[in-house]
N, C-alpha and C positions, 0 to 999 in steps of 0.2 A: 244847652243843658248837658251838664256832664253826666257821664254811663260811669252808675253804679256798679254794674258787672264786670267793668272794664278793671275798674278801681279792685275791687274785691280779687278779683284774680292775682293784680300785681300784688296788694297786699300778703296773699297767701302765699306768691313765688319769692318775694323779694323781702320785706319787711322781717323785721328782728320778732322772736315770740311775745316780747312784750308789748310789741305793739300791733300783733297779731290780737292780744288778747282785746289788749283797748280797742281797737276796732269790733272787736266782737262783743264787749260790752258796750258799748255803743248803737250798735246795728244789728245784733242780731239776738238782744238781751239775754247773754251770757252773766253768769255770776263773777261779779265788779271782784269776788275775791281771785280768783283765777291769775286778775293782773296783781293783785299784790301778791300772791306767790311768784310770781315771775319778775317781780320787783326786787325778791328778800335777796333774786340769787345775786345783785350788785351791791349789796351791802355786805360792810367790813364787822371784821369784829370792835372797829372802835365804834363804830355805831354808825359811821359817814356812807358815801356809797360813793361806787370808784364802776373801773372796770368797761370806761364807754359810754356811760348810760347817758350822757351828754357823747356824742360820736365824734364831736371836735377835739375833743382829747382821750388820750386811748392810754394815758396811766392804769394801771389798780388801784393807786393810791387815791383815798379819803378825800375829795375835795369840795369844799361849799356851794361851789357851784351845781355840782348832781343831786347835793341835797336838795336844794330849788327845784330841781326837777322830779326828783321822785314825788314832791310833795305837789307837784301840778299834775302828776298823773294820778294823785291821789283826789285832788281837788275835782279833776275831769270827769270822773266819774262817782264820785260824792260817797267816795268809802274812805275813809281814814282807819288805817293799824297805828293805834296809837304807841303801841310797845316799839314799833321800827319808829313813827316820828321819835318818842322820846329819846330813844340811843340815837338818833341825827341829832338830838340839841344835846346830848352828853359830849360827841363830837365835836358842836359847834364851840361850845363852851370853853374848852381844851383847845381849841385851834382860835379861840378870840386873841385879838390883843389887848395888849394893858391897856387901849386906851377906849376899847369896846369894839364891839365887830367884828369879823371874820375877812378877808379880802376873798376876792371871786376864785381865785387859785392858789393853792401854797405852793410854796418852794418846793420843787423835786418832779414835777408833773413833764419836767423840758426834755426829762429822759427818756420818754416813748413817745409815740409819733403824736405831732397836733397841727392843728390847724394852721397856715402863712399866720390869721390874726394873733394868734396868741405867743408865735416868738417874738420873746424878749420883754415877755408881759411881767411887770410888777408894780401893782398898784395897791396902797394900802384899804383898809377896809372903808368902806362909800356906799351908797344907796346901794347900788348891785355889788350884790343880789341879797342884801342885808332887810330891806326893804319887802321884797318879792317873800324872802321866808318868812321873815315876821306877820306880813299880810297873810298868806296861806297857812302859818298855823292858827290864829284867829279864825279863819274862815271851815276850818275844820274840826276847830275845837279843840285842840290841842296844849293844854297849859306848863309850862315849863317855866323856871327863872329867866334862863338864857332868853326867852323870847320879852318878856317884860324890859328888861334889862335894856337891851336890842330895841326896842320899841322908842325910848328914847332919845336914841340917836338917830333915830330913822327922821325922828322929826325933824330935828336940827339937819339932817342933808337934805329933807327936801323942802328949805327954805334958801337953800344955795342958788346962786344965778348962775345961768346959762347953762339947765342939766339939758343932756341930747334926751332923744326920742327915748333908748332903751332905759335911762334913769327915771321919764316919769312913766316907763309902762312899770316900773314896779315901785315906781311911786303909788300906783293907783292899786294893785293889787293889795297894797299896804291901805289907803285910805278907802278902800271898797270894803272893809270888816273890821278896822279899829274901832273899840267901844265910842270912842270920845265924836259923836255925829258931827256936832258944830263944826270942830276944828278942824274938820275932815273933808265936809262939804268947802269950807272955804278956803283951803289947801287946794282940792281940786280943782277950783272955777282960776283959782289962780293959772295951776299948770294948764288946763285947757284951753286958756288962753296965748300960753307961753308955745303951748306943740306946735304949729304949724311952721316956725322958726325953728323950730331947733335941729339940730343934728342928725343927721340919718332918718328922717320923718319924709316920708314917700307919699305927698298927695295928690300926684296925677300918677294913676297905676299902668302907662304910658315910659313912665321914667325907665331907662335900663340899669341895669343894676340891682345892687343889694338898696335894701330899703324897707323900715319901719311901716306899715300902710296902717289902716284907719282900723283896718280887719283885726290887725293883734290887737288893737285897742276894745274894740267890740267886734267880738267872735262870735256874739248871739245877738237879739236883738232887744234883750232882757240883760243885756252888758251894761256893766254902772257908768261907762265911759259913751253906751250908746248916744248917749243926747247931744254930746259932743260936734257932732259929724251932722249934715245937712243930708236929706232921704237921696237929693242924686248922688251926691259921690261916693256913699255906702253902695247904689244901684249898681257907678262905674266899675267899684273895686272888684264888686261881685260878680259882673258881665267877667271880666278880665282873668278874674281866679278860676272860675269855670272853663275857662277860653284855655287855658295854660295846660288844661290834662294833655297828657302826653298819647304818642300810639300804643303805649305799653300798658295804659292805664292810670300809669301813676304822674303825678307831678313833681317839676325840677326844683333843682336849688339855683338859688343865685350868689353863691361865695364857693371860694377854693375849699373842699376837707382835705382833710391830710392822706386818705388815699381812696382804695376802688369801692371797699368793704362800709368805708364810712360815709363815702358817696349814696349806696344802698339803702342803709339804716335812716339817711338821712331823708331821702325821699320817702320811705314807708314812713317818716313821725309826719313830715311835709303833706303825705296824703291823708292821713287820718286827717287832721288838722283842717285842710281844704272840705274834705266829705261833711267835716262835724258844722262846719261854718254853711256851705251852700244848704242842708240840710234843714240847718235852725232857722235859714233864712227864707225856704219854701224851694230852693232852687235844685234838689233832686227829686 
């Protein structure tokens, strides 16, 4: 069983304010708006959000990527500021290409420190994270062109062969709240079939290394992806993610960050994340 208090401590020594917050709305039912104040201050004036909020890259500059993520910490705790989503799809918009979509990084991000993964990264725009935001403004309610627009192509990549693990987790985030049910449920049964082969998909939580597990897929047990998954190997993951707390409290990462500060940041999102999962699942 993992120690709450243990947890709670590190979060409060180590963890970034935003995710101080989120854990407090969370656990200790603080007002969800608290985190989205603590959110505005990574947002630019083009409307995108920079600055770390993703800790693998430590530009300022606007990238699509932290949009995805502001909008899952938006989704995590079931408050949406529609005024900040909307100026992230004014951004998006403006930083699409001609031929639709957004890529996961723009040009210029190589010049402050990032993660080993992302040198020399440039990939045009694809499910991730085009996918992931489309799904989370839908599931927040959030209405813009650029996300309509974006909606369309998302379908068309995820009918691409041999997407890895991180394509259909936002595959699914996308087919967890698109209107259109039918094509969505069978979209799905597709990909959950496809996961267990694919790429970076971790389903003995035994494996070392970096690794997709079952858990990103179903975080709750009321997860659209939960049914997926067989009741013992959900059990195994979850023995195992408990087993992981560390003596400090908090729990590790398993990839290189780019340095000590993002090591930190990264462990306080990594512990929320574990607390919010063993929580949902009876396991604190």
């Amino acid at each position: 069983m993992a120690d709450l208090a243990r947890a709670r401590a590190f979060i409060h020594g180590a963890a970034r304010l935003i995710d101080r917050r989120w854990f407090a709305a969370l656990f200790d039912g603080d007002d969800p708006g608290l985190l989205l104040k603590a959110l505005s201050g990574y947002q630019n004036g083009d409307g995108g959000f920079g600055h770390g909020l993703e800790p693998d890259t430590r530009t300022p500059r606007s990238q699509p990527l932290n949009v995805e993520v502001a909008l899952q910490y938006m989704a995590d705790i079931g408050a949406a500021d529609s005024t900040m989503a909307k100026a992230a799809c004014d951004f998006l918009h403006q930083a699409s290409a001609p031929t639709g979509g957004v890529p996961i990084l723009l040009p210029g991000f190589e010049a402050d420190a990032h993660a080993p993964h992302w040198r020399g990264y440039a990939r045009p725009p694809e499910l991730v994270p085009n996918g992931g935001i489309v799904g989370l403004l839908y599931r927040l309610g959030v209405e813009h062109p650029w996300r309509d627009a974006t909606a369309e192509h998302v379908w068309r990549w995820i009918e691409d062969e041999g997407l890895g693990a991180h394509d259909i987790l936002d595959a699914t985030l996308f087919l967890e709240s698109v209107p259109d049910r039918p094509r969505a449920q069978a979209a799905a049964a597709r990909l959950a079939a496809a996961l267990p082969q694919s790429q970076w998909f971790k389903a003995d939580p035994a494996t070392p290394g970096y690794g997709v597990t079952p858990l990103w897929f179903a975080p709750t047990p009321g997860s659209f992806c939960r049914p997926w998954f067989e009741d013992a190997l959900i059990e195994r993951h979850l023995d195992h993610l408990a087993a992981l707390q560390q003596p400090d409290g908090g729990w590790p990462i398993s990839w290189e960050p780019p340095g000590p500060a993002a090591t930190l940041e990264w462990r306080g999102v990594q512990t929320v994340k574990a607390l919010r999962t063993l929580k949902a699942y009876g396991r604190l």
